[in-house]
ZADO-1210 file (C-alpha; in nm, 4 decimals, padded with zeros to 6 digits):
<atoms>
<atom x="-02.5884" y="-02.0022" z="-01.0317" code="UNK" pos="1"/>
<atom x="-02.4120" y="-02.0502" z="-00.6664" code="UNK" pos="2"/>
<atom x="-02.4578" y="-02.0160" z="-00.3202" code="UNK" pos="3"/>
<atom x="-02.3118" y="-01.7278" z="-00.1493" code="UNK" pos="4"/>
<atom x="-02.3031" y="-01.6188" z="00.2402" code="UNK" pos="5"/>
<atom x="-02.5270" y="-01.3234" z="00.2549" code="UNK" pos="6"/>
<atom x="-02.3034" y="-01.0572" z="00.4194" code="UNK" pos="7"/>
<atom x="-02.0311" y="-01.1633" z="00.1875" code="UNK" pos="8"/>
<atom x="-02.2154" y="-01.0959" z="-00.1133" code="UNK" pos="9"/>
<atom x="-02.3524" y="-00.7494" z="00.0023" code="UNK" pos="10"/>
<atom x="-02.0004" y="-00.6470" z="00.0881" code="UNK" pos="11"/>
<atom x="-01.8712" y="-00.8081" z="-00.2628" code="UNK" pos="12"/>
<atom x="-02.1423" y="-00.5887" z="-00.4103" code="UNK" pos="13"/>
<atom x="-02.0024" y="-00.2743" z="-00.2384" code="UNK" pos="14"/>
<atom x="-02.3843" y="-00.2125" z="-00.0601" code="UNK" pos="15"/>
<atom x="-02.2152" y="-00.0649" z="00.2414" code="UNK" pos="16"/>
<atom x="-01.9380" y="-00.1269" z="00.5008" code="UNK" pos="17"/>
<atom x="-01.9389" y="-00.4652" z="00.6939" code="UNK" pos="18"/>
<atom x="-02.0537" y="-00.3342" z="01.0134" code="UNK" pos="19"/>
<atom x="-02.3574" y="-00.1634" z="00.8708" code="UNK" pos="20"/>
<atom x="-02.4574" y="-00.4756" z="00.6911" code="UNK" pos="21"/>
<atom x="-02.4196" y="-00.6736" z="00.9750" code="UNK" pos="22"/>
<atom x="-02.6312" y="-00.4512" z="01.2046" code="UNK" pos="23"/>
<atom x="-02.9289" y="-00.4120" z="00.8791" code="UNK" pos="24"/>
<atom x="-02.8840" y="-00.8195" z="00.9261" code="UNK" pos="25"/>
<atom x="-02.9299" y="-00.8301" z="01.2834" code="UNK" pos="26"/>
<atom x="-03.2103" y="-00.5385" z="01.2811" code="UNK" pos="27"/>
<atom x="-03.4517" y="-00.7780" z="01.0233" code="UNK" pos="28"/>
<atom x="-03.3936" y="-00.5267" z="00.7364" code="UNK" pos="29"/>
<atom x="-03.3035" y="-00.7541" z="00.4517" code="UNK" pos="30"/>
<atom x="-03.5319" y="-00.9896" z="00.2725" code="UNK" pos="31"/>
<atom x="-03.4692" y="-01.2762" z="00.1227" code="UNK" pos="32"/>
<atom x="-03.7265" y="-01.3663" z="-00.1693" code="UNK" pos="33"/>
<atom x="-03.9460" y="-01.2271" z="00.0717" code="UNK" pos="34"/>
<atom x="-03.8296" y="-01.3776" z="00.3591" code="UNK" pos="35"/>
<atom x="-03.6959" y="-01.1938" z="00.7009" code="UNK" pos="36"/>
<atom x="-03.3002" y="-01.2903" z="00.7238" code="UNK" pos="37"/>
<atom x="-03.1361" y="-01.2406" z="01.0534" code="UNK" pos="38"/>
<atom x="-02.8510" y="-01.4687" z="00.9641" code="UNK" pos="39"/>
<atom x="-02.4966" y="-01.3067" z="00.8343" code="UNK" pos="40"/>
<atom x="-02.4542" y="-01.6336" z="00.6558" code="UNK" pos="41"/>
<atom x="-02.7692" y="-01.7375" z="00.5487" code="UNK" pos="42"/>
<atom x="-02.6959" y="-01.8807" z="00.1662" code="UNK" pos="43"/>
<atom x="-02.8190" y="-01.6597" z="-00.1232" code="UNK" pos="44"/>
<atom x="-02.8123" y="-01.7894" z="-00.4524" code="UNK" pos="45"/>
<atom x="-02.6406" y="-01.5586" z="-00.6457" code="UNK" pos="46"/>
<atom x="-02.7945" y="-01.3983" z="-00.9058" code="UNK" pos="47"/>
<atom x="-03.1417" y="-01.5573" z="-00.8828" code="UNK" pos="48"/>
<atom x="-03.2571" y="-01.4708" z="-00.5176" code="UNK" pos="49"/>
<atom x="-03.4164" y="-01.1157" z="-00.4969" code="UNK" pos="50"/>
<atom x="-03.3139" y="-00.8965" z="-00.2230" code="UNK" pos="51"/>
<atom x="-03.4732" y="-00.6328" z="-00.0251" code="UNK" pos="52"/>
<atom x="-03.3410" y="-00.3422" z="00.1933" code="UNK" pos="53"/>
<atom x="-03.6236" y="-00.1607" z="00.3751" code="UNK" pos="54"/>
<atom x="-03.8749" y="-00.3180" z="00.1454" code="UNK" pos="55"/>
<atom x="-03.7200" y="-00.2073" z="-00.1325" code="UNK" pos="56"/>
<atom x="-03.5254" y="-00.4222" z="-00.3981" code="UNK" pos="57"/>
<atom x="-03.1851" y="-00.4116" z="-00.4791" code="UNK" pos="58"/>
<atom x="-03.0045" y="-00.4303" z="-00.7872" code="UNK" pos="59"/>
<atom x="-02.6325" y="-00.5643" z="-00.6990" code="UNK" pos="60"/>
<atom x="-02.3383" y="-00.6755" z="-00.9107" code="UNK" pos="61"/>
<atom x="-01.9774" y="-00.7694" z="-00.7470" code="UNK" pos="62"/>
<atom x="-01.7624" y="-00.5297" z="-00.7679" code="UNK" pos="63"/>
<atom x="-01.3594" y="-00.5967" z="-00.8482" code="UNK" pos="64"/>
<atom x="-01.1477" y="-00.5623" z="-00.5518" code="UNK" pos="65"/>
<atom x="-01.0095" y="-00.2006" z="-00.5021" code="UNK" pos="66"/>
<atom x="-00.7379" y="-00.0689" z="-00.2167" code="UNK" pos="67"/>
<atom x="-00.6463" y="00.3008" z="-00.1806" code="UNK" pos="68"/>
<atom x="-00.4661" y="00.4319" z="00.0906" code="UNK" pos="69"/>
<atom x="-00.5340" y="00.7787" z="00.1827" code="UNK" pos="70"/>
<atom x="-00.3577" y="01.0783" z="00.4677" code="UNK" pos="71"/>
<atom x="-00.6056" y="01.1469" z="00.6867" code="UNK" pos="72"/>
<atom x="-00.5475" y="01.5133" z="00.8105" code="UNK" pos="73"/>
<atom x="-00.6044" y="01.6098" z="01.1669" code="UNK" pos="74"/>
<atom x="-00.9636" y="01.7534" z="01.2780" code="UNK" pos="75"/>
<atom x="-01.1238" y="01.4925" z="01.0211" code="UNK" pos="76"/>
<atom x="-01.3715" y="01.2054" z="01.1275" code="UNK" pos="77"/>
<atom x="-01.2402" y="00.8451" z="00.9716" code="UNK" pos="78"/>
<atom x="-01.5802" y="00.7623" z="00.8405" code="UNK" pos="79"/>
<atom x="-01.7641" y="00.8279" z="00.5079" code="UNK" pos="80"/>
<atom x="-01.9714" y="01.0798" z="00.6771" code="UNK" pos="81"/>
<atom x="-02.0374" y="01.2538" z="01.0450" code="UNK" pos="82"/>
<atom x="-02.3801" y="01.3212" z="01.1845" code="UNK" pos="83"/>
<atom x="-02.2765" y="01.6302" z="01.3717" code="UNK" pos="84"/>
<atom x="-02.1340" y="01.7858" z="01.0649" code="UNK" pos="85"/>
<atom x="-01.7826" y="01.7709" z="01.1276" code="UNK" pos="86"/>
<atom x="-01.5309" y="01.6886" z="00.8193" code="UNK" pos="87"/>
<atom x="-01.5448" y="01.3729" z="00.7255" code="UNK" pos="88"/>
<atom x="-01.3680" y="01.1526" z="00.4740" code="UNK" pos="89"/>
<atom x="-01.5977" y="01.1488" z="00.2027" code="UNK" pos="90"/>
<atom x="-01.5021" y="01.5215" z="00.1184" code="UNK" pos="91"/>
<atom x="-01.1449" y="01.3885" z="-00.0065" code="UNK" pos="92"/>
<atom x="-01.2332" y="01.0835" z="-00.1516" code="UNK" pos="93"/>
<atom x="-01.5390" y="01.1872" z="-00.3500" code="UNK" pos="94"/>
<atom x="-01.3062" y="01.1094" z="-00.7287" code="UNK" pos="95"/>
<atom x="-01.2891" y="00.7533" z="-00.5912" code="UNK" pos="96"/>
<atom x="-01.5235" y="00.5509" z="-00.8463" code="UNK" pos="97"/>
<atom x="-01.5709" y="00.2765" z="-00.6169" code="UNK" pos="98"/>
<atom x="-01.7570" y="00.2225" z="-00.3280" code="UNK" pos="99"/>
<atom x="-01.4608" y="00.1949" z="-00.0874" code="UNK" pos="100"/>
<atom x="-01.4502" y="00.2092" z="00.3454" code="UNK" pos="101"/>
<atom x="-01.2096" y="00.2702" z="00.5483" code="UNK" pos="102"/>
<atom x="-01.0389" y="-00.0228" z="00.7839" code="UNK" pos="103"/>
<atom x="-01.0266" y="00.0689" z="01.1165" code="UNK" pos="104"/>
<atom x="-01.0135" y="00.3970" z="01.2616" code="UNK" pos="105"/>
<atom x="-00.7999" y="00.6685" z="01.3695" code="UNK" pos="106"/>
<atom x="-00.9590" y="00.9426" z="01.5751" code="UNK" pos="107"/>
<atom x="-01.0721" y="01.3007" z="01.5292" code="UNK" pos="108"/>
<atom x="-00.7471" y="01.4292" z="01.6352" code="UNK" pos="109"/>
<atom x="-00.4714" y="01.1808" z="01.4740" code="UNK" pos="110"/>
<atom x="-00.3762" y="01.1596" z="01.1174" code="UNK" pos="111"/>
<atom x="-00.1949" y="00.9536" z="00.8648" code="UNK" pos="112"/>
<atom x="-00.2204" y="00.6523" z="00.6839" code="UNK" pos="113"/>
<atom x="-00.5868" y="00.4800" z="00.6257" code="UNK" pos="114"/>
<atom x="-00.6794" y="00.1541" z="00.3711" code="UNK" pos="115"/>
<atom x="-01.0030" y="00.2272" z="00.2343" code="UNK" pos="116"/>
<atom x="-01.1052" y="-00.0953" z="00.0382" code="UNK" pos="117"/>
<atom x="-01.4148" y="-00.2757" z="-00.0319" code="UNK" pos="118"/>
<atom x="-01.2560" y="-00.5962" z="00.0143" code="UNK" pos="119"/>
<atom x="-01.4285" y="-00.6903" z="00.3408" code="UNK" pos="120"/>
<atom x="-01.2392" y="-01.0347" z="00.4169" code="UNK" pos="121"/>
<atom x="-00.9240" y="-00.8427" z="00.4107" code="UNK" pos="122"/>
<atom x="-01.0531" y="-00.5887" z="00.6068" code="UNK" pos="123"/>
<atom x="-01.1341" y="-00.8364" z="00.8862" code="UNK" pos="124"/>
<atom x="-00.8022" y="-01.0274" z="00.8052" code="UNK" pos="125"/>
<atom x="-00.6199" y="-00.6968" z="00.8932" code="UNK" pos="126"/>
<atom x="-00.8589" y="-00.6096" z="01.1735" code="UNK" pos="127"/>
<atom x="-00.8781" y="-00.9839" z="01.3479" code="UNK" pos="128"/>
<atom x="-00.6085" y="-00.9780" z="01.6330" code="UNK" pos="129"/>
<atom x="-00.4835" y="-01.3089" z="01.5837" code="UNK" pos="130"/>
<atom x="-00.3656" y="-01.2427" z="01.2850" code="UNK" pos="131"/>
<atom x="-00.0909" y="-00.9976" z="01.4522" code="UNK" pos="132"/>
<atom x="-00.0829" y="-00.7310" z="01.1268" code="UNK" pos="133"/>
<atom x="00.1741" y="-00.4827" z="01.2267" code="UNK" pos="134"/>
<atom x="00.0792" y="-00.1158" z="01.2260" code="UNK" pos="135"/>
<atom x="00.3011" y="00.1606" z="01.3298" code="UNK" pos="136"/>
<atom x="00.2737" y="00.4783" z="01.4360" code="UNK" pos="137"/>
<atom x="00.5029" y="00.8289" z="01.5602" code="UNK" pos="138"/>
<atom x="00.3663" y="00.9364" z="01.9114" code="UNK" pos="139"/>
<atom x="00.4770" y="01.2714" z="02.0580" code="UNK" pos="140"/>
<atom x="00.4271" y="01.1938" z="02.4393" code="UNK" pos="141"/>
<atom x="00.4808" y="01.4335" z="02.7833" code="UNK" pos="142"/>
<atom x="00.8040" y="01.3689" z="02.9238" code="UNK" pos="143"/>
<atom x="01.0592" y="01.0862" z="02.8440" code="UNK" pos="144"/>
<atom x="00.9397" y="00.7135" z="02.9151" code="UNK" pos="145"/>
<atom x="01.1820" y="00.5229" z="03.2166" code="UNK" pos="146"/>
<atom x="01.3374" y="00.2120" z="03.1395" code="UNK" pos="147"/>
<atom x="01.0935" y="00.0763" z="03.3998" code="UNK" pos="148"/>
<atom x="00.8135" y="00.2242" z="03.2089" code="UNK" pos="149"/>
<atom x="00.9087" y="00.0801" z="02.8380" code="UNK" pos="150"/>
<atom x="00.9760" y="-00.2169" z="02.9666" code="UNK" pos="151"/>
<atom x="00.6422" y="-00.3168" z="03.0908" code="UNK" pos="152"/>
<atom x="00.5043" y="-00.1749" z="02.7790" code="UNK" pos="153"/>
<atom x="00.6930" y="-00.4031" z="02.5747" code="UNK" pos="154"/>
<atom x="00.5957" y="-00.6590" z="02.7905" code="UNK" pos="155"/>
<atom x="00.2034" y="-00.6230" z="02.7719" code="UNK" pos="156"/>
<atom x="00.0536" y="-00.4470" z="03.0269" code="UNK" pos="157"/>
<atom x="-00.2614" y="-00.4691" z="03.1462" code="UNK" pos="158"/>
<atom x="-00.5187" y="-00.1944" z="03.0948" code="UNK" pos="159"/>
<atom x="-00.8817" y="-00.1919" z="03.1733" code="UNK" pos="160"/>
<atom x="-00.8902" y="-00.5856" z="03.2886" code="UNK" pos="161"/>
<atom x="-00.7032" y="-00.7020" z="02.9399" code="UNK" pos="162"/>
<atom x="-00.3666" y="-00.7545" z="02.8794" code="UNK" pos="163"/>
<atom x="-00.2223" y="-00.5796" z="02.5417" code="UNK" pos="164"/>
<atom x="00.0130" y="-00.7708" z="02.3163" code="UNK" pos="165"/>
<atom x="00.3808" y="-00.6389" z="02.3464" code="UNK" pos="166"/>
<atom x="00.4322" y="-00.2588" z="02.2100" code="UNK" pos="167"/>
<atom x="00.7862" y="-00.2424" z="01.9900" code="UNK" pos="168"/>
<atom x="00.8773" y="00.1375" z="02.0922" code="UNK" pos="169"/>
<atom x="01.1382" y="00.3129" z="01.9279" code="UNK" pos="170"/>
<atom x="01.3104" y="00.6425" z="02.0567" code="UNK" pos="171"/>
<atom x="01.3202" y="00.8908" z="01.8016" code="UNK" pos="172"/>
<atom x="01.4329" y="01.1539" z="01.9284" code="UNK" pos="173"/>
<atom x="01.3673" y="01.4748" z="02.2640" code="UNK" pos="174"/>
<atom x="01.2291" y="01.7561" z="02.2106" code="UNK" pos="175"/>
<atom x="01.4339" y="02.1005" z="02.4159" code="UNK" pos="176"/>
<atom x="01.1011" y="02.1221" z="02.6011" code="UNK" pos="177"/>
<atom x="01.2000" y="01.7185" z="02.7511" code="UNK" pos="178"/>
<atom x="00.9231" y="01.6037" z="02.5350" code="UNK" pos="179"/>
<atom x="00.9423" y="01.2489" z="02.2797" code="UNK" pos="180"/>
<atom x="00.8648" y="01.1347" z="01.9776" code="UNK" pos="181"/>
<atom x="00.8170" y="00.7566" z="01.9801" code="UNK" pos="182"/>
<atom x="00.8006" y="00.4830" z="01.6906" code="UNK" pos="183"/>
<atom x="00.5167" y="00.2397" z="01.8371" code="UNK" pos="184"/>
<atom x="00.4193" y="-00.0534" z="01.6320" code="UNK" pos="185"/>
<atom x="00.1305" y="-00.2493" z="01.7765" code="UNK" pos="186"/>
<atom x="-00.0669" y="-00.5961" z="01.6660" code="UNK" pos="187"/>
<atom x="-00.4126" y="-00.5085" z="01.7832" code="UNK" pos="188"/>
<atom x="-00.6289" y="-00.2419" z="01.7202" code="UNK" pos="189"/>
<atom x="-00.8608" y="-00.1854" z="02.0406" code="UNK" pos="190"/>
<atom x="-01.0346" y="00.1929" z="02.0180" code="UNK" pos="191"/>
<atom x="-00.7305" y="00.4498" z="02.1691" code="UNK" pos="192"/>
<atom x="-00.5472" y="00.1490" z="02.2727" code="UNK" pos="193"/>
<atom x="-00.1985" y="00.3727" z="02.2063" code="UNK" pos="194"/>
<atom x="-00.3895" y="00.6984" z="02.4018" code="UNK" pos="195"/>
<atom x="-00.4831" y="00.5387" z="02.6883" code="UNK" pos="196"/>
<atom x="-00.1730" y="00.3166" z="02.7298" code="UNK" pos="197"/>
<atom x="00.0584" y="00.6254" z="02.7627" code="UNK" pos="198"/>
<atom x="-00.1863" y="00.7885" z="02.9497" code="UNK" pos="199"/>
<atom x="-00.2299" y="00.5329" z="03.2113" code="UNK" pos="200"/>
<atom x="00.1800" y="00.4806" z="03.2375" code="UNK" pos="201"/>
<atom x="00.1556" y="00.8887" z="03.2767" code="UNK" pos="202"/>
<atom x="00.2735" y="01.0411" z="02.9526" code="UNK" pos="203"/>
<atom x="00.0178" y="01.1435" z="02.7372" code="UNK" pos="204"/>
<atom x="-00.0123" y="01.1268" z="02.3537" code="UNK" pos="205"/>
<atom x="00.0778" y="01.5005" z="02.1994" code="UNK" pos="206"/>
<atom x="00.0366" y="01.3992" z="01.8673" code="UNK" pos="207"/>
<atom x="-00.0043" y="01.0704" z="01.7092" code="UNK" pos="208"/>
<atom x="00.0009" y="00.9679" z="01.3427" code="UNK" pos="209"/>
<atom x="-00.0004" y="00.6325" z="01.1741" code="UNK" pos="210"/>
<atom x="00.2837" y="00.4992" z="00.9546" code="UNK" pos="211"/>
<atom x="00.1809" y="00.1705" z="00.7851" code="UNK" pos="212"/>
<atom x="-00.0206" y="-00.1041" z="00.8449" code="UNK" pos="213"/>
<atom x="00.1862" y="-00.4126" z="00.7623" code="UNK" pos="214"/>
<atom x="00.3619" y="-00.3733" z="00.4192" code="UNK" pos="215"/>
<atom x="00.0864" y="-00.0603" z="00.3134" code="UNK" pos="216"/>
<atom x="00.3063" y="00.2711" z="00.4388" code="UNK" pos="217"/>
<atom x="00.2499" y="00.6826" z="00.3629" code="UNK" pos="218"/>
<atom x="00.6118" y="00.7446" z="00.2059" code="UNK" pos="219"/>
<atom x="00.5795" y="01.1045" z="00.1090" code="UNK" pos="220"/>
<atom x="00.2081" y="01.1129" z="00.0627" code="UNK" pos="221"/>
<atom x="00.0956" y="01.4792" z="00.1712" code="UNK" pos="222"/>
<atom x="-00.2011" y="01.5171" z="00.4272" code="UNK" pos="223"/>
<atom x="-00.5214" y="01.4882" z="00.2765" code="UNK" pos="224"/>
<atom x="-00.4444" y="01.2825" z="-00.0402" code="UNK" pos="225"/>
<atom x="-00.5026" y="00.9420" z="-00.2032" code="UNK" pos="226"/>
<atom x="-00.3511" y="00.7352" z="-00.4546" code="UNK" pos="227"/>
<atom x="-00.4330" y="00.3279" z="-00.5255" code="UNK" pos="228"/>
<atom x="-00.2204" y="00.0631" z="-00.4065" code="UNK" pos="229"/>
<atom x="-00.0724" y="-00.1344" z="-00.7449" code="UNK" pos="230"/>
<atom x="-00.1712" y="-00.5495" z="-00.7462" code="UNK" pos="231"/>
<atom x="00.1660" y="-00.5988" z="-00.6692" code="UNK" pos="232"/>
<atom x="00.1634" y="-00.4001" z="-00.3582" code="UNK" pos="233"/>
<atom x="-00.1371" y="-00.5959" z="-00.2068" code="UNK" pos="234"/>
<atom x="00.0003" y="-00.9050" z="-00.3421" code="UNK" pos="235"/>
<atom x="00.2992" y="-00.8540" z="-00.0923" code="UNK" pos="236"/>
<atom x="00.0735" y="-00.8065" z="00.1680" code="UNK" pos="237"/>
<atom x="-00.0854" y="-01.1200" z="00.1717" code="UNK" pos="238"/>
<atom x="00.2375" y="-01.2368" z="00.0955" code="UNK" pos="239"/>
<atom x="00.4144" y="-01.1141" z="00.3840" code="UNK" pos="240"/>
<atom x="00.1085" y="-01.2265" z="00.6353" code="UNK" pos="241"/>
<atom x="-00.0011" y="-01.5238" z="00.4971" code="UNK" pos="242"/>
<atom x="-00.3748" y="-01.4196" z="00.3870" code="UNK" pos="243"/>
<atom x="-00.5639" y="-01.7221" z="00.3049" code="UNK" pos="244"/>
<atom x="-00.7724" y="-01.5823" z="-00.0016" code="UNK" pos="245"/>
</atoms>
């Protein structure tokens, strides 16, 4: 028998993503033999301690550690499922045994590279700002940016009362209409950060699609598939960016 952080061990079980967990913490939905928990780390011993969801019990068992990385297609919602209907990822990921969730988010119009995992400390470790994980991404903007203009982007600008870590842009190349298609690699991941950015230093994101987050990259993946990262593949990851675990 041992003591385990409750949130850890409902995400080590697979129950559900980390944010729902939390929030069923926070709401009073989990019991505790019995007992109301509204503390992420209150200590469960593992496997005596029953647990309840809703009242009813639950019958959990960690689950190994599994990454995938899928190419999320344009017009698709980055979460297992969408309330008003609209495609979601669950409809490509459906011969994935385990019970995986995605890290992070790219919205209803972007596409490219997602880690779906059910590793939930390495989903925060990738997440957490601090930790400055790399991801990358090929931006179509209006226009062409100024020197003026890429310079304060690489220097952090400030947007809505924050200022953003550096941007590392890349010119890839003009479009004949005076378009450009940019290589941005940022180290946070605030919602639209790359959207509103562009938009506020007046060219607007065309299209946008992520390339890799840290050492995890698309290669020739085609839109809409999946394929599981090999050990050796994560191992460089934590490698690479020091991941305590």
């Amino acid at each position: 028998m041992r003591e385990m952080r409750l949130q850890k061990y409902l995400q080590d079980c697979g129950l559900a993503s980390r944010r729902d967990i939390r929030q069923w913490i926070h709401e009073g939905r989990l019991r505790v033999g019995g007992r109301v928990v509204t503390d992420p780390n209150f200590p469960v011993r593992v496997p005596a301690d029953p647990i309840q969801l809703n009242g009813k019990r639950l019958k959990l068992a960690p689950q190994p550690k599994s990454y995938f990385i899928f190419n999320k297609p344009p017009g698709v919602v980055s979460t297992l499922a969408d309330p008003e209907g609209r495609p979601a990822l669950r409809a490509y990921i459906g011969r994935i045994r385990e019970r995986v969730y995605p890290v992070g988010r790219l919205d209803f119009h972007s596409d490219g590279l997602m880690l779906l995992t059910n590793d939930g400390e390495l989903a925060q470790f990738i997440l957490a700002a601090r930790n400055a994980v790399p991801k990358t991404y090929l931006l179509k903007i209006k226009g062409t940016l100024e020197a003026a203009t890429r310079s304060r982007l690489e220097g952090g600008i400030f947007l809505e009362g924050e200022r953003l870590n550096p941007f590392a842009i890349e010119e890839v190349r003009t479009t004949g209409s005076g378009n450009s298609w940019l290589r941005v690699t940022i180290t946070e991941g605030k919602k639209h950060i790359l959207r509103k950015a562009f938009l506020y230093s007046g060219h607007p994101v065309e299209k946008l699609r992520r390339l890799a987050i840290g050492t995890f990259t698309l290669g020739t993946m085609p839109l809409g598939q999946w394929r599981e990262l090999r050990d050796a593949e994560v191992a460089k990851f934590k490698r690479q960016y020091h991941y305590p675990g």
